[in-house]
N, C-alpha and C positions, 0 to 999 in steps of 0.2 A: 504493500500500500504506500507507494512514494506519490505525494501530490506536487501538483503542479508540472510533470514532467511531459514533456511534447513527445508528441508520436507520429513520426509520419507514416501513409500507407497509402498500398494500394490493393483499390480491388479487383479481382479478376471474374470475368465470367463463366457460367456453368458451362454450355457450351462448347467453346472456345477457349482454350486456357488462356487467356490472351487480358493482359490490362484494358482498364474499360475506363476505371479513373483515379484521379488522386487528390490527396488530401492531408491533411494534419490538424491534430485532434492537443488537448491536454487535461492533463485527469485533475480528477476534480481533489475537494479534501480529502477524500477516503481512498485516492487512489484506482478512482473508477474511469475509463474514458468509454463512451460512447460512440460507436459506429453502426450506423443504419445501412440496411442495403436494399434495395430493387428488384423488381422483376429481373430473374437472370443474373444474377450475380451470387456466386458462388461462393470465395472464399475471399481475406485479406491478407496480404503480406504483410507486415507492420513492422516499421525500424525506432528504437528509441533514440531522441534526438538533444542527446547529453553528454556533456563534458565527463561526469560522475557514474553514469552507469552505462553498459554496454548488455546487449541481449549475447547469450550464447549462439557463434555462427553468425551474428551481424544481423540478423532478421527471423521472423517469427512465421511462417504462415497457418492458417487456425481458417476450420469453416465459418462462412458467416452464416449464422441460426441466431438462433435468441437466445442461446444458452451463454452463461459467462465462462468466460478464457480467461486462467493467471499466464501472466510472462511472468518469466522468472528470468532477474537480474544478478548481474553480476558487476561486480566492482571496475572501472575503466581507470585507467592510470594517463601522466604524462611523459613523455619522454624529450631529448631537446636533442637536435642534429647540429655540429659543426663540419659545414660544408668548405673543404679547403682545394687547392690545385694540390697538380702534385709539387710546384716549387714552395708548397705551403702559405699560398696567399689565400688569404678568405675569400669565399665567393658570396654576395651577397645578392645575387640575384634570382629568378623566380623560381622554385620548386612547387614540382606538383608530386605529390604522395598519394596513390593511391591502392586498395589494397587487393589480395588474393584471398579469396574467391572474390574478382572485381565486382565492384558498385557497392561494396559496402559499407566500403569510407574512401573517400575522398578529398582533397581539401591540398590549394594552393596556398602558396606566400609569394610575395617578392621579398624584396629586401628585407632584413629584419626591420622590425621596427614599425613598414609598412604595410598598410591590411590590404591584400590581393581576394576577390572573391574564390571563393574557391569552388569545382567543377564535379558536377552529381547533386541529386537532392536531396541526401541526407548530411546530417550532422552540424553543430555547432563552427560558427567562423571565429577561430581565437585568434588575438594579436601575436601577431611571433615575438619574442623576446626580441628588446632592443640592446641585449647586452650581442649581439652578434650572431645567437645561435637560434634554428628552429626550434619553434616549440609545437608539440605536436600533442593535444589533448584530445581524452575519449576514446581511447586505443583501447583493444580488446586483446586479453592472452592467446584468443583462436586464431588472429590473422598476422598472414605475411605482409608486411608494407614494402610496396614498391616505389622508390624515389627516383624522380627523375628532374633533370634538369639539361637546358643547352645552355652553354655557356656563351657561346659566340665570342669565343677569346681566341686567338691565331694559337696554333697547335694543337689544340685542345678537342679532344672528343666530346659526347654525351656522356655526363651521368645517369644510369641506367643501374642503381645498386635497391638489392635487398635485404631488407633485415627480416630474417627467419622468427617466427614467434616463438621458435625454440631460445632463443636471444633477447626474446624485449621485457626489460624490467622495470619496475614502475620507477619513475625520476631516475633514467639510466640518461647517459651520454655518451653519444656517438658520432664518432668520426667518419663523413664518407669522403672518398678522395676521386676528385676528377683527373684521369691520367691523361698523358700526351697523346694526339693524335697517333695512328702508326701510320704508316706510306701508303700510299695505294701504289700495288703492283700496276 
């Protein structure tokens, strides 16, 4: 029973397993949200949309009937990325993180300090740390995060790194490093 927490969802059709629409909800005092459905509408996929709590697997799906559905939550931690070259200059420009099984979380920065919208529709937009590094809040222990970034700096390739969920601890820091181009044959 956690109040006031946003949910977003979508629903799908009996039919058709197919999205039909979406929406976002927030529960009430006692930790109830309400979702109605339609002719033909089957079931809803539901994401909680929190800094502090994360659903098991990133999302929830449950038939829509009249009966009531518990999600059961689980605790979401932050972690903070120092993105550096490899001659160890800080890279302060835009990171997109997003994770495996994709669309579960997603969510842009630029620059520290600067708020970049970030891309998918779920989750919370946190400020990145203005001390230099990303801050990445809401992270779940079940998901792979994938970082990327183009640098557009001469020599320099894509970062394209992951951090295994085998690896992510709650207020962990970590170092990705963007290496030198190699040649094209």
């Amino acid at each position: 029973p956690v109040s006031d927490l946003a949910l977003a969802f979508t629903v799908f059709g009996r039919k058709v397993d197919a999205p039909l629409r979406t929406g976002a909800t927030l529960t009430d005092a006692h930790g109830n949200a309400h979702i109605s459905g339609g002719e033909g509408e089957a079931s809803i996929e539901v994401w909680v949309v929190s800094d502090s709590y994360c659903l098991a697997g990133g999302s929830a799906k449950i038939p829509l009937d009249h009966a009531a559905h518990t999600l059961t939550l689980s605790e979401a931690f932050s972690i903070k990325l120092d993105v550096r070259f490899e001659d160890d200059q800080q890279y302060t420009g835009p990171l997109l993180i997003r994770s495996e099984p994709q669309g579960m979380f997603s969510r842009a920065y630029s620059a520290p300090g600067v708020a970049l919208s970030y891309s998918g529709p779920r989750g919370s937009k946190p400020e990145p740390d203005p001390s230099g590094l990303y801050e990445v809040r809401g992270v779940s222990r079940d998901l792979d995060l994938v970082c990327t970034a183009t640098p557009n700096r001469t020599g320099y390739g894509w970062l394209n790194a992951t951090l295994a969920k085998a690896d992510l601890v709650p207020n962990g820091n970590y170092t990705l490093r963007i290496a030198r181009a190699t040649a094209k044959q």
